[in-house]
C-alpha positions in Angstrom: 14.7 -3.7 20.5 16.4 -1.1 22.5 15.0 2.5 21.5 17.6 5.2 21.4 17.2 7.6 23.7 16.1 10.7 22.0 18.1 14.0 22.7 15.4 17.3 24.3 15.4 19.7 21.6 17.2 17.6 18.8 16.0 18.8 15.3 14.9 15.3 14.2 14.2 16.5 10.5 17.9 17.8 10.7 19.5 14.6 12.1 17.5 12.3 9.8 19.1 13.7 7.2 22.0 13.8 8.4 22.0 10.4 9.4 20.8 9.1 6.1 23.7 10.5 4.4 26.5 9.1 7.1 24.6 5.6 6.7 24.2 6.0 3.2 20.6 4.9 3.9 17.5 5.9 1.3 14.1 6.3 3.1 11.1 5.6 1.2 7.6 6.0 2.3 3.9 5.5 1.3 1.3 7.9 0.5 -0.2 6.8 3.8 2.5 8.0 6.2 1.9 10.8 8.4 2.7 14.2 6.7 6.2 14.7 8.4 7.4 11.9 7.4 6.3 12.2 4.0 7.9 15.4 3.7 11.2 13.8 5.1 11.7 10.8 2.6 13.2 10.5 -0.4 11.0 8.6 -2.6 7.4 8.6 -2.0 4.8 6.3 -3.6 2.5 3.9 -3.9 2.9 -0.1 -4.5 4.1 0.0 -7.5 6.0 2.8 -7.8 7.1 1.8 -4.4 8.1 -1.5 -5.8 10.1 0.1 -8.9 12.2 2.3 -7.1 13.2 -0.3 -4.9 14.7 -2.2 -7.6 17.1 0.2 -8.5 18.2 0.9 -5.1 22.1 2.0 -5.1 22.4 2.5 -1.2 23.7 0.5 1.4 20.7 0.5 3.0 16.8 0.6 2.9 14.8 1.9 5.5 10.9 1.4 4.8 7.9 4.0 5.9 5.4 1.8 5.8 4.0 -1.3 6.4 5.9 -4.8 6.6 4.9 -6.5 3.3 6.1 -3.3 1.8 9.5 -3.3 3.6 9.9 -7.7 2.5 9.3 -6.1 -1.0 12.3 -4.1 -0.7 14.1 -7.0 1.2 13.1 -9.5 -2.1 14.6 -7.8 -4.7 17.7 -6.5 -2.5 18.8 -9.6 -0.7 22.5 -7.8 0.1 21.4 -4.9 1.4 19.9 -4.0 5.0 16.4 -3.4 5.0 15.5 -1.6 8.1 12.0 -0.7 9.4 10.7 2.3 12.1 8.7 -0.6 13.9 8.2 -4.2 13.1 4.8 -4.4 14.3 3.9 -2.2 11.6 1.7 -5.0 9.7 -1.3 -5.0 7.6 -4.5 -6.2 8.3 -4.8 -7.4 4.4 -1.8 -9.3 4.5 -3.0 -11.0 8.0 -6.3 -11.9 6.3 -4.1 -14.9 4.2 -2.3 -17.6 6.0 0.1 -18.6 4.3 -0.5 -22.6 5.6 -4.5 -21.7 5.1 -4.0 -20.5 1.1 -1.9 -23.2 0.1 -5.0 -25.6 1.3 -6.8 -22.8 -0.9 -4.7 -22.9 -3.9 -4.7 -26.6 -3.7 -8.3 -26.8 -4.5 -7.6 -25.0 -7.7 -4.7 -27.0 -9.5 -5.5 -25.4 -13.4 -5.7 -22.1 -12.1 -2.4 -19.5 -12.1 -2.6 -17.4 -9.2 -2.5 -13.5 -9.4 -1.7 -11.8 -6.0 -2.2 -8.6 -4.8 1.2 -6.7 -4.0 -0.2 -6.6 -0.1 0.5 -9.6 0.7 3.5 -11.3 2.6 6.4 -12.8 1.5 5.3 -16.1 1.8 1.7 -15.9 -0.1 4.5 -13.9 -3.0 6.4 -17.0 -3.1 3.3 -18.9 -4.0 2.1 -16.7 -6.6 2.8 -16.8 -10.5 2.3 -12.9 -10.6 1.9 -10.0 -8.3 -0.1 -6.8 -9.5 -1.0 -4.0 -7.5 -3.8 -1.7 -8.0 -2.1 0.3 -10.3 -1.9 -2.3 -12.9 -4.6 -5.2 -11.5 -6.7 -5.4 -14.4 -3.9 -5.2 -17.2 -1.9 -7.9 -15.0 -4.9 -10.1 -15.5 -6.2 -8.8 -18.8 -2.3 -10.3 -19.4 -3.4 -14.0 -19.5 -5.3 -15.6 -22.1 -9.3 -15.5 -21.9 -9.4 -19.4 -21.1 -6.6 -18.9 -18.3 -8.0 -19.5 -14.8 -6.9 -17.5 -12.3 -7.4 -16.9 -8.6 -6.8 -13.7 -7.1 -5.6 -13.0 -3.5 -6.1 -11.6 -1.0 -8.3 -8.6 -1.2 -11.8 -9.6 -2.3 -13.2 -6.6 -3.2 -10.1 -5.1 -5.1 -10.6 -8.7 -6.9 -14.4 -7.7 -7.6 -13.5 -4.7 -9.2 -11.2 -6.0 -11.5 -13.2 -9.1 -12.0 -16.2 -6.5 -13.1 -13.4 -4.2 -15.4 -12.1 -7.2 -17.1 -14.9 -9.5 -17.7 -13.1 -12.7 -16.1 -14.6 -15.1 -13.7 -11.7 -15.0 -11.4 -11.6 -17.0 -7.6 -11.5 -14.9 -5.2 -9.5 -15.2 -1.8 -11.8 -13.9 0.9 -9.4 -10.9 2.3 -10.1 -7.7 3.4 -8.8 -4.3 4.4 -9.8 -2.8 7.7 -9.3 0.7 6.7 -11.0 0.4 3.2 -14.0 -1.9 4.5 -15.5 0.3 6.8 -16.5 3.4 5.0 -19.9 4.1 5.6 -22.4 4.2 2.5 -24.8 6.2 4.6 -22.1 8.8 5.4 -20.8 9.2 2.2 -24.2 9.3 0.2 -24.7 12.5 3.1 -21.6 14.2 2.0 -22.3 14.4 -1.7 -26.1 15.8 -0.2 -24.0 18.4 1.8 -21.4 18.8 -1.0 -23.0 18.5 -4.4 -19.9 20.0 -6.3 -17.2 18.0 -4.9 -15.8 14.8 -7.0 -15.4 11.3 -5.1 -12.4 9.4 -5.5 -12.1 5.9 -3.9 -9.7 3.0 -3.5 -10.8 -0.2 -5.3 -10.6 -2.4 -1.6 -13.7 -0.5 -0.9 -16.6 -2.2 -1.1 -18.6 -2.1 -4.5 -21.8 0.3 -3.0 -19.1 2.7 -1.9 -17.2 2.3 -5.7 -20.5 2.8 -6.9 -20.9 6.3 -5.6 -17.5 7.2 -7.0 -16.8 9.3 -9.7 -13.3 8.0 -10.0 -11.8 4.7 -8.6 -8.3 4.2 -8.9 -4.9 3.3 -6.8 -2.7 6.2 -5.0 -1.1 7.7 -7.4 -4.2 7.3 -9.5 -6.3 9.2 -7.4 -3.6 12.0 -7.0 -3.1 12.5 -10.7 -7.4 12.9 -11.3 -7.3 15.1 -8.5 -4.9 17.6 -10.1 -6.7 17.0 -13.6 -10.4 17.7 -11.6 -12.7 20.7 -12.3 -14.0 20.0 -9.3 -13.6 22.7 -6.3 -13.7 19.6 -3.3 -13.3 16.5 -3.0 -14.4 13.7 -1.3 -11.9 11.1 -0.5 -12.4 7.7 0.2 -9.5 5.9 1.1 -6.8 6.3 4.1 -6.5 10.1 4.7 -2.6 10.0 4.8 -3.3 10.7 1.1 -4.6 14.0 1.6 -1.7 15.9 2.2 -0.3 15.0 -1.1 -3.5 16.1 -2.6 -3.3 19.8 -0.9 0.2 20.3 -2.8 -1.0 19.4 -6.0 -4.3 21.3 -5.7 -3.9 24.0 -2.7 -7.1 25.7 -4.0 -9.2 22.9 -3.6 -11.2 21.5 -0.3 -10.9 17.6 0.7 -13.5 15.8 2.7 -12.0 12.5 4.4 -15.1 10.0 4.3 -16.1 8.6 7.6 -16.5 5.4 9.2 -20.0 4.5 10.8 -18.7 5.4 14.0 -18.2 9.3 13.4 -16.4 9.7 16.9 -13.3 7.6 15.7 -10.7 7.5 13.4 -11.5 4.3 11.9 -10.5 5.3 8.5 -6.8 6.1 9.4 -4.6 3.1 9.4 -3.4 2.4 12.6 -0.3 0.3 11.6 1.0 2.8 9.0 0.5 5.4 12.2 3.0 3.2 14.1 5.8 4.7 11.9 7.0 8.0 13.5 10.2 10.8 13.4 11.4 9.4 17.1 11.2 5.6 15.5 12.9 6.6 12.0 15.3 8.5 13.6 16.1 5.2 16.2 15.9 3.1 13.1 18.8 5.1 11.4 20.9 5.2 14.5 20.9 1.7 15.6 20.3 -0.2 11.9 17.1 -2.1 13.4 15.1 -3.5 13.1 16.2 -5.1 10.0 13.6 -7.5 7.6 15.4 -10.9 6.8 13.5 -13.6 4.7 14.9 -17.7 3.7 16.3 -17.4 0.6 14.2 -20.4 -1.1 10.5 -17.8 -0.2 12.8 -14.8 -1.4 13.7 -16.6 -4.3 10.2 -17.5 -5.6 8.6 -14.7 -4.3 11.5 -12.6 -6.6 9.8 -14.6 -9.6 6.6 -13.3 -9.3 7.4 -10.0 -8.2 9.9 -9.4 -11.6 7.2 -10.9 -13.4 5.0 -7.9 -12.5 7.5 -5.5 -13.2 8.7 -6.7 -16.5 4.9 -6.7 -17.8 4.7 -3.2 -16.3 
């Protein structure tokens, strides 16, 4: 794609909105956007609540702060509309973890089971699930099915261990990870609560089960963000991508947060580094020229639609 060539001095938080309006373009972003850009859309969220408001989109266009699986959601259930993106390459390592040639083998293997995918996922493994959940509502999606229901669950493994320990069920796992959420160090962390008895710890559920263990609250996003406000607690430690954080400090300004670290201390291993691809320059390019734009087939649109209303009607 040809970038646009941006103006010295141009006031990009002024012509972003200005071209949103003239393009009669809505920009919606996740939690784990850099702070600017969270202050500059106009819906922020997590999966789902990403996933709901882009269902009752009434602009022309979409453009997506995020990553690309969230952007196809958008694109799924608003097949007439432009869905536009800061940078394609904006992926996500959970959604690389499962070919979509690789899990059909998978889901072969398994013809009685019904297969419950994680929202972070790509079009194509959507279009071969029966259901999508996303953290938010993972264990009442499954606890959804009846008891003697098998079920696989793709693609994150250890988001799929948690809720296979909340609900009870013996579910098949797809053997997915996230790089971001796979990496905190149990060492570290156990050292920060030493150094910070007071302070509450609030993970992700794609974190491994010894760092879940040390939390005091798991939960998705906007989970985390709502115990944060509710919290006694004067700090907190946060264990999930740090984008999060500057949501946290306007709901709770008085209160300290502690990113967790990575084993490697000298790196910012826990910041996501496709979500960091998204920038002012690139949204502001994005809204000028209309690209680049997400386009799916209509036959994986179409069945990835069916699962993805299937989530939000049971939601």
């Amino acid at each position: 794609m040809t970038l646009t060539t941006v103006e010295p001095g141009l006031d990009l938080v002024e012509a972003i909105q200005k071209l949103k309006q003239e393009t009669d373009t809505i920009l919606l972003a996740h939690y784990y956007q850099e702070d600017e850009i969270q202050d500059i859309a106009d819906f922020i969220g997590d999966s789902l609540d990403l996933a709901r408001r882009a269902q009752a989109v009434t602009h022309k266009r979409i453009l997506f702060a995020g990553v690309h699986f969230m952007a196809e959601t958008a694109k799924i259930l608003n097949p007439d509309k432009a869905v536009i993106v800061p940078d394609m390459k904006a992926g996500c390592s959970l959604a690389d973890s499962c070919p979509p040639d690789q899990f059909a083998l998978f889901k072969a293997k398994h013809p009685d089971h019904l297969v419950v995918s994680y929202i972070n996922c790509s079009a194509a493994i959507k279009a071969m699930s029966d259901i999508i959940c996303t953290s938010s509502n993972a264990v009442d999606i499954v606890n959804s099915f009846p008891p003697e229901q098998k079920l696989i669950f793709a693609p994150d493994r250890y988001l799929g261990a948690w809720v296979q320990k909340k609900t009870g069920r013996d579910l098949v796992l797809w053997n997915g990870t996230c790089i971001v959420h796979e990496t905190f160090s149990h060492k570290n962390l156990i050292s920060l609560k030493i150094k910070h008895p007071n302070a509450a710890v609030v993970a992700h559920p794609e974190c491994p089960e010894p760092i879940l263990n040390e939390a005091h609250f798991v939960g998705s996003t906007k989970k985390l963000l709502m115990y944060v406000a509710e919290s006694p607690a004067p700090e907190v430690i946060v264990v999930t991508e740090p984008g999060i954080i500057h949501q946290m400090r306007k709901l709770a300004p008085e209160k300290t947060f502690i990113p967790a670290l990575t084993d490697d201390e000298t790196c910012s291993c826990n910041t996501c580094p496709y979500m960091r691809l998204n920038t002012m320059e690139k949204i502001y390019q994005a809204l000028k020229t209309g690209q680049p734009q997400i386009h799916l087939d209509e036959p994986t649109r179409l069945n990835a639609e069916k699962s993805l209303l299937a989530m939000l009607e049971r939601s």
